[in-house]
SEKOL-343937 format. One record per residue: residue number from 0; residue in three letters; x, y, z of N, C-alpha, C in turn. Coordinates in pm, 1 decimal. Layout:
<nodes>
> i aa n_east n_north n_up ca_east ca_north ca_up c_east c_north c_up
> NUM Ala X Y Z X Y Z X Y Z
...
</nodes>
This chain:
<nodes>
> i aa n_east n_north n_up ca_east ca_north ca_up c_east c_north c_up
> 0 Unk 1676.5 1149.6 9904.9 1560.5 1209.7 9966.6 1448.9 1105.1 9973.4
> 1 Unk 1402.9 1077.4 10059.5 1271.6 1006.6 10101.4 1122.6 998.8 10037.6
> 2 Unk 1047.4 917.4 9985.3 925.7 1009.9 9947.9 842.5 1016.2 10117.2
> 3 Unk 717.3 1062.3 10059.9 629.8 1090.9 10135.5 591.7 974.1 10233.3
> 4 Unk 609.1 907.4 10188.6 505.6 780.3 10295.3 583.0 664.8 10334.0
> 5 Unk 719.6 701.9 10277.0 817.0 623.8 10358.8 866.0 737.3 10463.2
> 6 Unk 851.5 868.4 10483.1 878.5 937.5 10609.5 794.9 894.9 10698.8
> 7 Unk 654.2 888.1 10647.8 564.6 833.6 10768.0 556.9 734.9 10807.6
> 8 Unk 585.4 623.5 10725.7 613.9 497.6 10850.5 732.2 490.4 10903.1
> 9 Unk 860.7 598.1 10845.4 990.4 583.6 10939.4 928.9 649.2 11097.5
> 10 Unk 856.7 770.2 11065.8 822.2 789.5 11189.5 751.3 741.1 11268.4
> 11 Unk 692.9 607.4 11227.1 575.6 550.7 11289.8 674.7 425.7 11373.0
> 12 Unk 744.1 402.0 11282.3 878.4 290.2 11327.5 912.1 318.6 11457.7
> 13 Unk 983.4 484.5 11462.5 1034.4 524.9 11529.6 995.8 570.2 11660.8
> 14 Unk 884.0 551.3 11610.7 822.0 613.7 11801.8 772.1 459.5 11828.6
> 15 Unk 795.9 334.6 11752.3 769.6 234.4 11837.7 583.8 217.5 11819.1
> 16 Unk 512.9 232.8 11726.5 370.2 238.8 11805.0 277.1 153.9 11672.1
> 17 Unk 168.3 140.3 11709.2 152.2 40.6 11613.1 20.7 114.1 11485.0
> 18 Unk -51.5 96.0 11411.4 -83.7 171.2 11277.1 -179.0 202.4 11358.0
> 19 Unk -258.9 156.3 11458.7 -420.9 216.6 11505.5 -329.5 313.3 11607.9
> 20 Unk -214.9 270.0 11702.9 -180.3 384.6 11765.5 -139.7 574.8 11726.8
> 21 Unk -46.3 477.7 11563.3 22.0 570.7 11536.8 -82.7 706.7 11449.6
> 22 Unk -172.5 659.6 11408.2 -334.1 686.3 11377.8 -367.9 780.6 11448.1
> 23 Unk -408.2 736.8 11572.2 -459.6 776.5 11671.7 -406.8 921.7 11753.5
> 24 Unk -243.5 872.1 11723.9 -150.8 1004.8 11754.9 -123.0 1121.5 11679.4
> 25 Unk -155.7 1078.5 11549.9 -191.4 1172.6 11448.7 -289.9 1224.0 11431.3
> 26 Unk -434.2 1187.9 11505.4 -536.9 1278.4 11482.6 -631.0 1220.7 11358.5
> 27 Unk -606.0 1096.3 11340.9 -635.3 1029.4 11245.5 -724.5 879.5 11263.5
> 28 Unk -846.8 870.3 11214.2 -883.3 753.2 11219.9 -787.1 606.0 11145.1
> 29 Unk -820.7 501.7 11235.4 -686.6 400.7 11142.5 -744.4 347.7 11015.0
> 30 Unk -899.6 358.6 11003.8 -908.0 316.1 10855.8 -893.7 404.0 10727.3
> 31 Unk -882.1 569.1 10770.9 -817.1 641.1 10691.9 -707.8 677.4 10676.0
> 32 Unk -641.7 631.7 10808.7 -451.3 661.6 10766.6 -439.1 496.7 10698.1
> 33 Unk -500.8 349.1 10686.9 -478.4 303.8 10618.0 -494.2 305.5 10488.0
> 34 Unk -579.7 400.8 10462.9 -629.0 430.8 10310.8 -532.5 483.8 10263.1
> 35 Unk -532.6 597.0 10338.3 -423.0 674.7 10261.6 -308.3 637.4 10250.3
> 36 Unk -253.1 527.7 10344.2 -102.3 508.7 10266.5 -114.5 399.4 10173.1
> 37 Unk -214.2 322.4 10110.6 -246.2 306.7 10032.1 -293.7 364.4 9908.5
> 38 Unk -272.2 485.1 9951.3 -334.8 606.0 9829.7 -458.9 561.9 9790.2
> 39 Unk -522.4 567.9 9864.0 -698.3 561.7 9828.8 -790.9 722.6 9815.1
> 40 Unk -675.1 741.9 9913.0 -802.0 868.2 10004.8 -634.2 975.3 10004.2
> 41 Unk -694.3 1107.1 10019.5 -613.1 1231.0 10026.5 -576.3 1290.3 10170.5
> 42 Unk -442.7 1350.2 10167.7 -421.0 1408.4 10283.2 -477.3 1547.6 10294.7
> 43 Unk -572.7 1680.2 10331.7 -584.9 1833.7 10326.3 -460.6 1854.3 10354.3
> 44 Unk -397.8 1954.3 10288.0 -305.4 2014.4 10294.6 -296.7 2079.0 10491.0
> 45 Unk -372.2 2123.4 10507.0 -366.2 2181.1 10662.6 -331.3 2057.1 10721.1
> 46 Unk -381.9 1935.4 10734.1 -343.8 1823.8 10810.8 -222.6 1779.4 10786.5
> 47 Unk -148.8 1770.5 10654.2 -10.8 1719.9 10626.7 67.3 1827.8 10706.0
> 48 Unk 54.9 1981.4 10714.1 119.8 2075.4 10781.0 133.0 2035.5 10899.4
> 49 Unk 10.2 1993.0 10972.9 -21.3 2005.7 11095.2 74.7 1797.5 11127.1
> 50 Unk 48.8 1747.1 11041.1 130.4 1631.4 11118.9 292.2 1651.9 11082.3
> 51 Unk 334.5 1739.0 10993.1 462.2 1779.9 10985.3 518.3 1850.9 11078.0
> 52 Unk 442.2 1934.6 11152.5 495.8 1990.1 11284.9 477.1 1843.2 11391.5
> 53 Unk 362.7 1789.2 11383.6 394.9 1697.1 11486.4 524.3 1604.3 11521.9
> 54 Unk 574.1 1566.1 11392.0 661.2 1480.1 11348.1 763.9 1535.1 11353.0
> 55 Unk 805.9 1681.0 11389.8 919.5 1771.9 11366.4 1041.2 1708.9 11297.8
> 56 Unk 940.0 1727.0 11125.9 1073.4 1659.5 11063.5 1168.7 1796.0 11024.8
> 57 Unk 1249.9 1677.7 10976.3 1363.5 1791.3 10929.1 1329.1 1853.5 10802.2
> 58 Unk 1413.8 1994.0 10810.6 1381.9 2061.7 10680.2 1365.2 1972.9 10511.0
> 59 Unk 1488.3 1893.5 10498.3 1478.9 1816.2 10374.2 1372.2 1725.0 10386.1
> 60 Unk 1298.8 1654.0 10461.2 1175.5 1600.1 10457.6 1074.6 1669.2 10454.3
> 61 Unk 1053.9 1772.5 10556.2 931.4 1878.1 10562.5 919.1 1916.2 10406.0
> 62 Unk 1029.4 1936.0 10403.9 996.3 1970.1 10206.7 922.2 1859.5 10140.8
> 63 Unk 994.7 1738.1 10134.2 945.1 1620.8 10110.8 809.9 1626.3 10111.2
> 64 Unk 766.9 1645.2 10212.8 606.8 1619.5 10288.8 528.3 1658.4 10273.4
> 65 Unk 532.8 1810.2 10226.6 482.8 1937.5 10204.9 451.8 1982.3 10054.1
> 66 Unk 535.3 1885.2 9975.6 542.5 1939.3 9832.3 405.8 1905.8 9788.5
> 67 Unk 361.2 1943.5 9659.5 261.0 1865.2 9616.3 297.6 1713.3 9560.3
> 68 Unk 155.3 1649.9 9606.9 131.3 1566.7 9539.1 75.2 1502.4 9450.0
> 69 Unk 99.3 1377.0 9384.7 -27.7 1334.6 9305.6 -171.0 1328.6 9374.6
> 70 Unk -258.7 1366.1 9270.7 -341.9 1340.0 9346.5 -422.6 1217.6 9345.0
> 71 Unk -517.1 1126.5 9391.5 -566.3 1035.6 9393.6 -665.2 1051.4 9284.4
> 72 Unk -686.2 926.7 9197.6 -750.2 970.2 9039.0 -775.2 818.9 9021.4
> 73 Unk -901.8 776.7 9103.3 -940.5 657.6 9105.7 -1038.2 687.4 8911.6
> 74 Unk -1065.3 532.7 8842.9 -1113.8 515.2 8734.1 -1227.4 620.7 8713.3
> 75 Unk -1309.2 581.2 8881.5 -1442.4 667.8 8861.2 -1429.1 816.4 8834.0
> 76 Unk -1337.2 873.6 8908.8 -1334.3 1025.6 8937.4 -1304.2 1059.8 8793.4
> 77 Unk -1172.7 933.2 8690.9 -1136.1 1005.9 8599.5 -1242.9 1035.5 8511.2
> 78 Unk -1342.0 912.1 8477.9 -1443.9 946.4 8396.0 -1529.9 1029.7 8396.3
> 79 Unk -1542.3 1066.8 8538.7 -1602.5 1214.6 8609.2 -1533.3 1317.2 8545.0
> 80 Unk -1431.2 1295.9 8575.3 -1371.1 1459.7 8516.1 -1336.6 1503.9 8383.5
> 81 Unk -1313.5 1387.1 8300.7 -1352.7 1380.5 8173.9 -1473.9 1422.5 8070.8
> 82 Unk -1559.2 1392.5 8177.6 -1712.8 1391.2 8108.6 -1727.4 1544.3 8140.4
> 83 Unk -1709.4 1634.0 8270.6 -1724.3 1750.7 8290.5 -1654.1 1825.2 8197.8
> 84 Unk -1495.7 1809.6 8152.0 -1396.3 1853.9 8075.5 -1449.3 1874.4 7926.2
> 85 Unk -1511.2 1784.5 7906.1 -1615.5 1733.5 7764.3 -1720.5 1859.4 7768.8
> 86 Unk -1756.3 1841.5 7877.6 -1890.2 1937.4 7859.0 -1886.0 2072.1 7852.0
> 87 Unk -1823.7 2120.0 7944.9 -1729.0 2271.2 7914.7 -1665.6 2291.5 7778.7
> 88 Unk -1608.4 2192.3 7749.5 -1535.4 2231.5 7594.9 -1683.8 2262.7 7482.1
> 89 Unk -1736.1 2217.7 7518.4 -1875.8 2207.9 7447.6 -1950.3 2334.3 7502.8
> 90 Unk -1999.6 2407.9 7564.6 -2087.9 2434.6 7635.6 -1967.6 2584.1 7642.7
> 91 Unk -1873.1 2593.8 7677.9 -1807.5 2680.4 7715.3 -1733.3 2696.9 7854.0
> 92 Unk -1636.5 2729.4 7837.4 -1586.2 2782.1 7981.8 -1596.7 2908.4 7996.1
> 93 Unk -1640.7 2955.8 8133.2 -1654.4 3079.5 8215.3 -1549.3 3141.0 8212.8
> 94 Unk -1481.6 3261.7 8120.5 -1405.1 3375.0 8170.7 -1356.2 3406.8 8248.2
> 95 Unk -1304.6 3446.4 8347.8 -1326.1 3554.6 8434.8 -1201.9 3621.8 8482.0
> 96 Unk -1175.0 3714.9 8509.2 -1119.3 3825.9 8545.7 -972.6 3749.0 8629.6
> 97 Unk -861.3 3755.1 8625.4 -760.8 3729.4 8675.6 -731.6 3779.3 8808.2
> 98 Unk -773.3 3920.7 8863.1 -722.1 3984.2 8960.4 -874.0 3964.6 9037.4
> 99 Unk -984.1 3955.1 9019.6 -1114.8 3941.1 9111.9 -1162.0 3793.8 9067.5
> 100 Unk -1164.3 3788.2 8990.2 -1202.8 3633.5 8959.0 -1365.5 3640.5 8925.0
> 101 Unk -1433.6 3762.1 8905.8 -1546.1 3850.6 8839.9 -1544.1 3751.1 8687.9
> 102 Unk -1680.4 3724.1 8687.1 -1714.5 3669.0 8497.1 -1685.0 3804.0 8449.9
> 103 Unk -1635.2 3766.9 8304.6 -1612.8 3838.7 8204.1 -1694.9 3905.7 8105.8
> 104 Unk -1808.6 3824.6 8111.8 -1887.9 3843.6 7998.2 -1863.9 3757.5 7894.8
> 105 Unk -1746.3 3656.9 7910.5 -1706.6 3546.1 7755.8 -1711.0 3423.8 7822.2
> 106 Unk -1690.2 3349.6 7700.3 -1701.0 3240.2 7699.8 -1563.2 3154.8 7648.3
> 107 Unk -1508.5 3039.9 7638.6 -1362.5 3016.7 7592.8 -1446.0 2897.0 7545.6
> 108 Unk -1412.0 2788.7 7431.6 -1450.2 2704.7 7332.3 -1291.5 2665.0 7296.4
> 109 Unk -1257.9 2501.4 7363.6 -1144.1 2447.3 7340.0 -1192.1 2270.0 7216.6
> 110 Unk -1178.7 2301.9 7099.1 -1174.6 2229.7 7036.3 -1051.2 2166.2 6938.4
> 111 Unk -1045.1 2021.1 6970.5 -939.6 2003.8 6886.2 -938.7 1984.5 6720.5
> 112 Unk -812.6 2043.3 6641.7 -822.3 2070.1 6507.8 -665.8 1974.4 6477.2
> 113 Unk -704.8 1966.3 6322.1 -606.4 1912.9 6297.7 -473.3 2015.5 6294.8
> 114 Unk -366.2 1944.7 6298.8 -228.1 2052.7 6307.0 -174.7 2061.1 6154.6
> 115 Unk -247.0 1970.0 6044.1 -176.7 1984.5 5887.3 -28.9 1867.8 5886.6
> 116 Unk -18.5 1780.1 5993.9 82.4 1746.5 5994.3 47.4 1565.2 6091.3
> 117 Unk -71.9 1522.5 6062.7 -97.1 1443.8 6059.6 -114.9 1401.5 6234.4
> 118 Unk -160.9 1499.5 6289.7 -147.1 1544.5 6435.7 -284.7 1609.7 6474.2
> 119 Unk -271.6 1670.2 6587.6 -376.1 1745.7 6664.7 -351.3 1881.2 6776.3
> 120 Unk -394.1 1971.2 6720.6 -352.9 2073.7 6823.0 -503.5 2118.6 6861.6
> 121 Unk -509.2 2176.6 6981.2 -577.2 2266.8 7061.2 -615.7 2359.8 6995.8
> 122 Unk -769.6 2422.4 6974.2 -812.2 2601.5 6893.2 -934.0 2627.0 6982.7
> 123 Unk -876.1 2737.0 7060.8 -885.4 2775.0 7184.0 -1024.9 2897.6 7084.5
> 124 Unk -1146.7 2923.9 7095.3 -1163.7 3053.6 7081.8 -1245.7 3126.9 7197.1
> 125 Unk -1261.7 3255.2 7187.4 -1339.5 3321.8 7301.0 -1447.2 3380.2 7264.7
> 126 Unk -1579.0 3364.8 7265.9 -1684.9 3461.8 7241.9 -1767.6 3535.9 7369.4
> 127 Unk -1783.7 3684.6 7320.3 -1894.3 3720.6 7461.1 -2007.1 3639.0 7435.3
> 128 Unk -2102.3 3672.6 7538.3 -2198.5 3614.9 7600.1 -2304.2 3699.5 7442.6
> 129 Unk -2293.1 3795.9 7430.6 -2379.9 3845.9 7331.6 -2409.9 3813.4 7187.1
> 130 Unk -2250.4 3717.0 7154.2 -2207.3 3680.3 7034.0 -2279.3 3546.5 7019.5
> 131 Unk -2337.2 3502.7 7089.8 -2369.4 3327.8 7105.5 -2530.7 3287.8 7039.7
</nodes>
């Protein structure tokens, strides 16, 4: 099975056309379809759909194409999302309701504890908003 971005330059091969054309035929600027097959920059899911019909690949690729992917997790973003991850664990995470997605009224507090075994586990607790 193929990954992802060797389907797209087989198809780019294949119609003969060159990276600003093949760009261009995709609906795509060429300095962002060069990004991205460099994995700089992300595909929206609607656009990978939408160039998978263009490309009328075959089912075992469309799968290919379609699956998830990694996502792009340049240094900066990670320390970004780290520092947010940090702060929520601290501060609390928002509750909310599974079937509406409505706050709860709680709060979730993910701190790590020791496991007794020279390790580290996760101690998840929940307080309402009233308890704080």
């Amino acid at each position: 099975m193929e990954e992802p971005l060797h389907i797209l330059e087989a198809a780019r091969q294949h119609h003969t056309m060159s990276v600003t054309e093949f760009a261009a035929w995709l609906g795509l600027r060429p300095s962002f379809y060069q990004r991205f097959i460099r994995g700089e920059v992300e595909l929206p899911d609607d656009r990978r759909l939408a160039i998978a019909d263009q490309l009328d690949l075959s089912a075992e690729n469309r799968e290919v194409w379609l699956r998830p992917w990694p996502s792009v997790v340049t240094p900066e973003r990670h320390a970004h999302l780290n520092a947010v991850i940090k702060e929520a664990n601290e501060q609390g995470w928002i509750c909310c309701d599974s079937d509406t997605l409505e706050p709860t009224g709680e709060l979730l507090f993910v701190h790590k504890a020791p496991d007794g075994a020279g390790g580290w586990c996760e101690e998840v607790i929940i307080k309402g908003y009233a308890d704080l």
